[in-house]
Structure formats: C-alpha cells, structure tokens
PDB file with SEQRES, HELIX, SHEET and CRYST1 records, atoms N, CA, C and O in Angstrom:
SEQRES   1 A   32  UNK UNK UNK UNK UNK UNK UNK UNK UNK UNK UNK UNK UNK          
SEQRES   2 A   32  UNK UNK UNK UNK UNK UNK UNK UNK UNK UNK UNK UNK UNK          
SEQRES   3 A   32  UNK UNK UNK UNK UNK UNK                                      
HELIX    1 AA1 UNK A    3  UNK A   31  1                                  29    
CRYST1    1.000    1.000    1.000  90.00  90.00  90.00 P 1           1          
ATOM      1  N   UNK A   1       0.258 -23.043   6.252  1.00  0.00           N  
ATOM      2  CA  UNK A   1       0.766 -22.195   7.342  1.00  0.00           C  
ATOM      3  C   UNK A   1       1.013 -23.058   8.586  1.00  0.00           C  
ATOM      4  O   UNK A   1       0.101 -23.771   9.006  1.00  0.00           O  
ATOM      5  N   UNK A   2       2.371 -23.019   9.276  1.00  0.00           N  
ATOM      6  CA  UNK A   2       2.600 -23.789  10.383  1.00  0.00           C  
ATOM      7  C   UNK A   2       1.524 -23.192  11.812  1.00  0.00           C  
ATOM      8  O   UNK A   2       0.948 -22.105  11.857  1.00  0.00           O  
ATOM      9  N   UNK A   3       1.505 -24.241  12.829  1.00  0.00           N  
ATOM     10  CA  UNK A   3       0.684 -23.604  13.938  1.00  0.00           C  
ATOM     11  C   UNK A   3       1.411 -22.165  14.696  1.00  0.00           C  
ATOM     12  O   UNK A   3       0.810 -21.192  15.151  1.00  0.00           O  
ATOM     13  N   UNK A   4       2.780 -22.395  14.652  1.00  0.00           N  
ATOM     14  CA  UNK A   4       3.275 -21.467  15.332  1.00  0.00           C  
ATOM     15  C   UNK A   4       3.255 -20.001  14.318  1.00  0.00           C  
ATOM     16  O   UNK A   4       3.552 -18.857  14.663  1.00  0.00           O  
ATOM     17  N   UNK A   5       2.941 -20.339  13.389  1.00  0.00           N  
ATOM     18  CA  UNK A   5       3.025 -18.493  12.461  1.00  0.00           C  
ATOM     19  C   UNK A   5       1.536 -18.479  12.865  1.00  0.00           C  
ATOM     20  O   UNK A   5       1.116 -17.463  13.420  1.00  0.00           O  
ATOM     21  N   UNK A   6       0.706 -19.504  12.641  1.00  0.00           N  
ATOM     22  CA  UNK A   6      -0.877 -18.775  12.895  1.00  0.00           C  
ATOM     23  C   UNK A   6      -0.407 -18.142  14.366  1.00  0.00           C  
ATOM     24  O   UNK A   6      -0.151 -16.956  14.574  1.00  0.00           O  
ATOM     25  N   UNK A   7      -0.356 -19.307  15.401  1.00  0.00           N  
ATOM     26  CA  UNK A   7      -0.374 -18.676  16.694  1.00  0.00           C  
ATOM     27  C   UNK A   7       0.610 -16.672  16.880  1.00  0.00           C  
ATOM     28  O   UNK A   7       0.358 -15.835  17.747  1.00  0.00           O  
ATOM     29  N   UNK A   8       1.528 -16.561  15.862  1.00  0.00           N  
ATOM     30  CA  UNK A   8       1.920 -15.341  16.095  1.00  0.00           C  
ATOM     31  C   UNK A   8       0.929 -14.908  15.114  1.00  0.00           C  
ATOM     32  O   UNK A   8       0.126 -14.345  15.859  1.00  0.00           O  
ATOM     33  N   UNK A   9       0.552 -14.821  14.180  1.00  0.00           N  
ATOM     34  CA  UNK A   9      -0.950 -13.892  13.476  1.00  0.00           C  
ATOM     35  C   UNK A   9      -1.627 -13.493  14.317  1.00  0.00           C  
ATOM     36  O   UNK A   9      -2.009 -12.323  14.339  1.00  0.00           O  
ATOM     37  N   UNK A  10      -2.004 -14.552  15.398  1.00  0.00           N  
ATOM     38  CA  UNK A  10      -3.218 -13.890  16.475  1.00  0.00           C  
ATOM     39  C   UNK A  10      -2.577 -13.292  17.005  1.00  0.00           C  
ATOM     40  O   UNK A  10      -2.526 -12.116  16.646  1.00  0.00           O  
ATOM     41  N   UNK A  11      -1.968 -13.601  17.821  1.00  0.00           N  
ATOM     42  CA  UNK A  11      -0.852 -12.323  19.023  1.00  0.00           C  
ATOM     43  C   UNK A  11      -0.429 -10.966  18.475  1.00  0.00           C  
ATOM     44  O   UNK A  11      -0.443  -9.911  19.110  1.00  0.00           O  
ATOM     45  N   UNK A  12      -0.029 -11.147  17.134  1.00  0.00           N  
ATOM     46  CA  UNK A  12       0.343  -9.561  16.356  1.00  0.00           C  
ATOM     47  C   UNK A  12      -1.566  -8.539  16.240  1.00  0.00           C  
ATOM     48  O   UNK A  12      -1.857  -7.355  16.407  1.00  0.00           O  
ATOM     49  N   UNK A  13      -2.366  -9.713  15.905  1.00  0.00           N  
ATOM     50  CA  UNK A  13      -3.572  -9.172  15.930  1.00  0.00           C  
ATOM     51  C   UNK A  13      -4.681  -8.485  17.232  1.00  0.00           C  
ATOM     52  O   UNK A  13      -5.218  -7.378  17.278  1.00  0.00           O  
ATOM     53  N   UNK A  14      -4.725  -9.378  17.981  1.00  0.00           N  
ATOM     54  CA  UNK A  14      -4.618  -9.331  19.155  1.00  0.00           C  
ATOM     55  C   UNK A  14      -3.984  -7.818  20.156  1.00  0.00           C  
ATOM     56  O   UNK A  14      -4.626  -7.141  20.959  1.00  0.00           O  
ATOM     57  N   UNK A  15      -2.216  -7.634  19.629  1.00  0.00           N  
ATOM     58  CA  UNK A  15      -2.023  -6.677  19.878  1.00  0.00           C  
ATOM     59  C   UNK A  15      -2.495  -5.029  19.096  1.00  0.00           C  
ATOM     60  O   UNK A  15      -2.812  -3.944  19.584  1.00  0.00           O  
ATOM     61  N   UNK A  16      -2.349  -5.508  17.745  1.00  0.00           N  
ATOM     62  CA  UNK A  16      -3.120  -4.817  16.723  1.00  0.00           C  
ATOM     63  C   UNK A  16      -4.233  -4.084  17.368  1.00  0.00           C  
ATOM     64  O   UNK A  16      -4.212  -2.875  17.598  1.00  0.00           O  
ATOM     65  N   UNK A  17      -5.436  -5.082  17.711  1.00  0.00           N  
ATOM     66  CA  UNK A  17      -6.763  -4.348  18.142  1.00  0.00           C  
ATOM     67  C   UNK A  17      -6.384  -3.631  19.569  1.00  0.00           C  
ATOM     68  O   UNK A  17      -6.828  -2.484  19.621  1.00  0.00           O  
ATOM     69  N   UNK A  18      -5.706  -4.021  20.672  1.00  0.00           N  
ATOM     70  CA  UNK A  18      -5.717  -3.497  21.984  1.00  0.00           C  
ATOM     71  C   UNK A  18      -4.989  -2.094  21.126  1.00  0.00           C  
ATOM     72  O   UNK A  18      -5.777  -1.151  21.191  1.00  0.00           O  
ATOM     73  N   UNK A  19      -4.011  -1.815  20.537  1.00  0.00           N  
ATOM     74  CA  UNK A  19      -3.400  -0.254  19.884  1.00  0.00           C  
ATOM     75  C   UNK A  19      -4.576   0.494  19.520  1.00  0.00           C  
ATOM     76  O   UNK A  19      -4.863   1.645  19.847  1.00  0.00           O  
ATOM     77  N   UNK A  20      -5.391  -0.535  18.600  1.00  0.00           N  
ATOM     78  CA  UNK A  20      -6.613   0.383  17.947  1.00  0.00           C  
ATOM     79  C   UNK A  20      -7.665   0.888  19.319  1.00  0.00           C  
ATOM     80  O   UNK A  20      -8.205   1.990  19.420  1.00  0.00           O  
ATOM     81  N   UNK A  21      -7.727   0.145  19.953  1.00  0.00           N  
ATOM     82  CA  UNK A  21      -8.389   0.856  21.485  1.00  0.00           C  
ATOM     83  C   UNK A  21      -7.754   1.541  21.966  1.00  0.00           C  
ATOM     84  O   UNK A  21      -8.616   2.367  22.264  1.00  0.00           O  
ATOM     85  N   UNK A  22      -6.903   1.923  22.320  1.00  0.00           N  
ATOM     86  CA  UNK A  22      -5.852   2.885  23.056  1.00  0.00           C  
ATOM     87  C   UNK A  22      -5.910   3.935  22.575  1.00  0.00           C  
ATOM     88  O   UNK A  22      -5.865   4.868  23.376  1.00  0.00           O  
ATOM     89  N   UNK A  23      -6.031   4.279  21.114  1.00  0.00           N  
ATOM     90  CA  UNK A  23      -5.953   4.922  20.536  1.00  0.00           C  
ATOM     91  C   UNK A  23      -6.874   5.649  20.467  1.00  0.00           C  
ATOM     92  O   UNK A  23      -6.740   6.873  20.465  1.00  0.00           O  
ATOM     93  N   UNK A  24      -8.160   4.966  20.385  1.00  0.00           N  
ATOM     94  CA  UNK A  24      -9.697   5.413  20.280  1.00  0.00           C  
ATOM     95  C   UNK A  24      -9.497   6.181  21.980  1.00  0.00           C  
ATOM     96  O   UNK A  24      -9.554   7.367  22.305  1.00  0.00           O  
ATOM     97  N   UNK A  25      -9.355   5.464  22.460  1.00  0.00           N  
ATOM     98  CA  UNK A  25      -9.726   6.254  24.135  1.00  0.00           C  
ATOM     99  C   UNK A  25      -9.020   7.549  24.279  1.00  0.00           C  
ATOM    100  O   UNK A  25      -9.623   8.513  24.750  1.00  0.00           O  
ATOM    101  N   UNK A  26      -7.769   7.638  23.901  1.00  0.00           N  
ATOM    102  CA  UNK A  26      -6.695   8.600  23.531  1.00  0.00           C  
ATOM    103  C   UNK A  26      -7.021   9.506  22.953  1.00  0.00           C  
ATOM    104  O   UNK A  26      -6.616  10.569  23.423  1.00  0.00           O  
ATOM    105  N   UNK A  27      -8.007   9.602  21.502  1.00  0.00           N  
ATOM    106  CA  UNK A  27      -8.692  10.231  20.972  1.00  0.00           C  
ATOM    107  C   UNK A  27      -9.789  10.710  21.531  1.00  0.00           C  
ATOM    108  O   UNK A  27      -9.760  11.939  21.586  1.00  0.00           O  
ATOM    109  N   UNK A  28     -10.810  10.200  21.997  1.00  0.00           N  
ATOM    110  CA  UNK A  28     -11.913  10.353  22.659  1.00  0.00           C  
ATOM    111  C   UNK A  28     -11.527  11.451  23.908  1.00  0.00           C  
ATOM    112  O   UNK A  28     -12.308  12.345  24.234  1.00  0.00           O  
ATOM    113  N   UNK A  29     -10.547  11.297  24.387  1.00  0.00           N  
ATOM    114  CA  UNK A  29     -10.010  12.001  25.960  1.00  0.00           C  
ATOM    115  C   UNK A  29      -9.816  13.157  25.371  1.00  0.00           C  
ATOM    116  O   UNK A  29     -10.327  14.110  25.959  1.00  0.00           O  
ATOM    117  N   UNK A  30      -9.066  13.457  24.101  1.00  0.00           N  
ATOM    118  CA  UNK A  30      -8.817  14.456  23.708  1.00  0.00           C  
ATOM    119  C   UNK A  30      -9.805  15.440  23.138  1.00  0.00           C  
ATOM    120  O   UNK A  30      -9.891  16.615  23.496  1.00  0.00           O  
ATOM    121  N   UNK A  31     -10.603  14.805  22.143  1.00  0.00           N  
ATOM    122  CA  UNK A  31     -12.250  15.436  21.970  1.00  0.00           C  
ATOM    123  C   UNK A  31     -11.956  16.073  23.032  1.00  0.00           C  
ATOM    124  O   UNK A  31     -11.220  17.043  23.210  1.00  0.00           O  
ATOM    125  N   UNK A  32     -12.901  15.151  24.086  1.00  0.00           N  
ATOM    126  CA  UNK A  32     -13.243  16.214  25.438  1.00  0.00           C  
ATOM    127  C   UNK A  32     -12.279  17.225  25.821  1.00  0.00           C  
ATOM    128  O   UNK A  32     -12.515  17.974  26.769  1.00  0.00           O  
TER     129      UNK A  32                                                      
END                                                                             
C-alpha cells in the first residue's frame, strides 16, 4: 500500500468516526 492511500484510509476513517459521533449525539438529543 502506497503512503498516500494509507494517509487517505486515515482521513476517510477519521471522518468515518466524527459521522459515527454526530450521529450518536443526534440520537441521544432525540431520546430526550
């Protein structure tokens, strides 16, 4: 794997988890 596809793996991942938080809080707001 070249450095620059790892370096976009993290960044897609990276963005990946900040969605999965957004989402959770989004959810959570709504619960309440």
């Amino acid at each position: 794997m070249s450095a620059s596809g790892r370096k976009r793996t993290l960044q897609y991942d990276q963005e990946r988890r900040l969605v999965c938080r957004t989402t959770d809080v989004l959810a959570q707001s709504r619960i309440r």
